[in-house]
N, C-alpha and C positions, 0 to 999 in steps of 0.2 A: 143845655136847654133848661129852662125855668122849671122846676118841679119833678125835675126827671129824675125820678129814685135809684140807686145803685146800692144795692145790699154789698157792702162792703164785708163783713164778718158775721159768723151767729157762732154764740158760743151753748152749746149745750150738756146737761148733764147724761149720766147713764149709773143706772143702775143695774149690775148682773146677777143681784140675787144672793150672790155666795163670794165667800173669801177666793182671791187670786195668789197663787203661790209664784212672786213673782222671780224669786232666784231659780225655780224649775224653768220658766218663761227664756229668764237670760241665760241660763246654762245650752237650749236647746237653741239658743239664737245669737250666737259670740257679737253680733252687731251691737245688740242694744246693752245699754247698761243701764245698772241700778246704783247706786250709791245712796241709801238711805238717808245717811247720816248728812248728806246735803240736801237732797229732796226726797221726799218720800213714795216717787210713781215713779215707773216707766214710761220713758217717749216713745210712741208708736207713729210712724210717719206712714201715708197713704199717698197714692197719686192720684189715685180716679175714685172719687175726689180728691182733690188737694186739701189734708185734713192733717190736724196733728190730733193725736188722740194722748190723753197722759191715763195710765191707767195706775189703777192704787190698787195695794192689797186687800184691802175691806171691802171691794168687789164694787168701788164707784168708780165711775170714769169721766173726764171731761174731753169731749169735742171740740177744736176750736179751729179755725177758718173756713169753716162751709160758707157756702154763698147762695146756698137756697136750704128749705124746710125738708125738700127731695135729696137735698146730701146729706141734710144729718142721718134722715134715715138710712140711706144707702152707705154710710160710715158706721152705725151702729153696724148692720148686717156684717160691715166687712171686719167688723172688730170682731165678733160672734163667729168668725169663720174663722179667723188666725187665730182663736183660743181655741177653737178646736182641731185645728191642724197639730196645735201644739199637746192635746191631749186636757186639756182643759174643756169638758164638757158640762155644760151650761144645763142648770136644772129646770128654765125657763125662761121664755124671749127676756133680753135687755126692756127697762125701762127704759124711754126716753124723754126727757121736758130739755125747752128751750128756755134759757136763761134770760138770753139777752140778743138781741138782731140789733147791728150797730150799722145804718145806712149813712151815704151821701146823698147831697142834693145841693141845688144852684138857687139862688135867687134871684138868679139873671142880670145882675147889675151892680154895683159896687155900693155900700153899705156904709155910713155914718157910724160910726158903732157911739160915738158918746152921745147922738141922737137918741139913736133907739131905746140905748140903756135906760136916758133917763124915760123915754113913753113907754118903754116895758116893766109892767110890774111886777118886782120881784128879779129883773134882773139884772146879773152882776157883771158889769164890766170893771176892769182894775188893768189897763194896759202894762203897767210897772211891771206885774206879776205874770200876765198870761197874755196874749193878742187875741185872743177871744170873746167875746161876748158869750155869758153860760146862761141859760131863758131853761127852767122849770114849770113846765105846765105839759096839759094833756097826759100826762101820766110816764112823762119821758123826759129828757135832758135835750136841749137843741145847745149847738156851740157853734155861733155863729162868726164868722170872719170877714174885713172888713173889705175881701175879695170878693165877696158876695156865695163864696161857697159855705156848705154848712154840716156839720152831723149831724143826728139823730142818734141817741142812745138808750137803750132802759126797754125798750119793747117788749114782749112774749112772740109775736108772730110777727109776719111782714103785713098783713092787712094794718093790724096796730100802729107799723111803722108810718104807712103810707098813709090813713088817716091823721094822724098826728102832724104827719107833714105837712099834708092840704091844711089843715087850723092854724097851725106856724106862718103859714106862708099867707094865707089869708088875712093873718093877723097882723105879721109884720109891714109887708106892702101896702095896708089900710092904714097904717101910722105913719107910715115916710111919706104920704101921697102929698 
């Protein structure tokens, strides 16, 4: 349906305050591993939410495939509870900011892209390189396709997103008319 937003990913940061000792973590948990010298966090996987969580020893963390603002927090919480299952006690609530809300949406109808390109200012179509059409405005990334579906990238929240949307899409279908 035309405009109908789907929060596809949000990736968020966390912060715990204090250093994580992460070979106590994997010593108490043979699942997970650590290999520094290739990455430098451990992968912590969730179900409820479906959430990968990487945590790093400097006591930062990132969130990433929540699908609402209500999972990250409820992923923060569940992060804060398996460090302290683990003996890892937390000297104050997790920070948490949202980085980036990465939605879908429709335009309802199949899309001209070397039209558009050129009635959009600023943006880059280069089919050689990408099948996309990439449009910088509103304070976000849209990457359009000539299916008529589209992304949304760059947000802080989903009101953000869904604003941005409606101006895209207002924008765009006022140019193809």
């Amino acid at each position: 349906m035309k405009g109908e937003l789907n929060v596809e990913n949000i990736v968020a940061s966390v912060s715990l305050g204090q250093p994580i000792d992460l070979y106590a973590l994997v010593n108490k948990n043979p699942y997970l591993r650590y290999q520094p010298e290739k990455f430098p966090a451990i992968q912590l996987r969730f179900v409820n939410p479906r959430v990968t969580i990487l945590v790093f020893s400097s006591g930062k963390a990132v969130i990433v495939g929540a699908r609402s603002e209500e999972d990250v927090k409820r992923s923060s919480r569940n992060l804060a509870s398996f460090l302290k299952k683990n003996g890892v006690g937390l000297k104050r609530e997790p920070k948490v900011a949202i980085n980036n809300v990465v939605t879908s949406f429709s335009l309802g109808e199949r899309i001209d892209l070397e039209r558009l390109g050129m009635a959009l200012k600023g943006a880059v179509y280069e089919p050689e390189e990408f099948p996309g059409l990439i449009y910088r405005n509103y304070g976000v990334v849209f990457i359009v396709f000539s299916s008529g579906k589209a992304i949304c990238t760059g947000s802080k929240n989903e009101v953000q997103a869904a604003q941005a949307v409606k101006e895209a899409i207002r924008e765009i279908c006022g140019l193809l008319a």
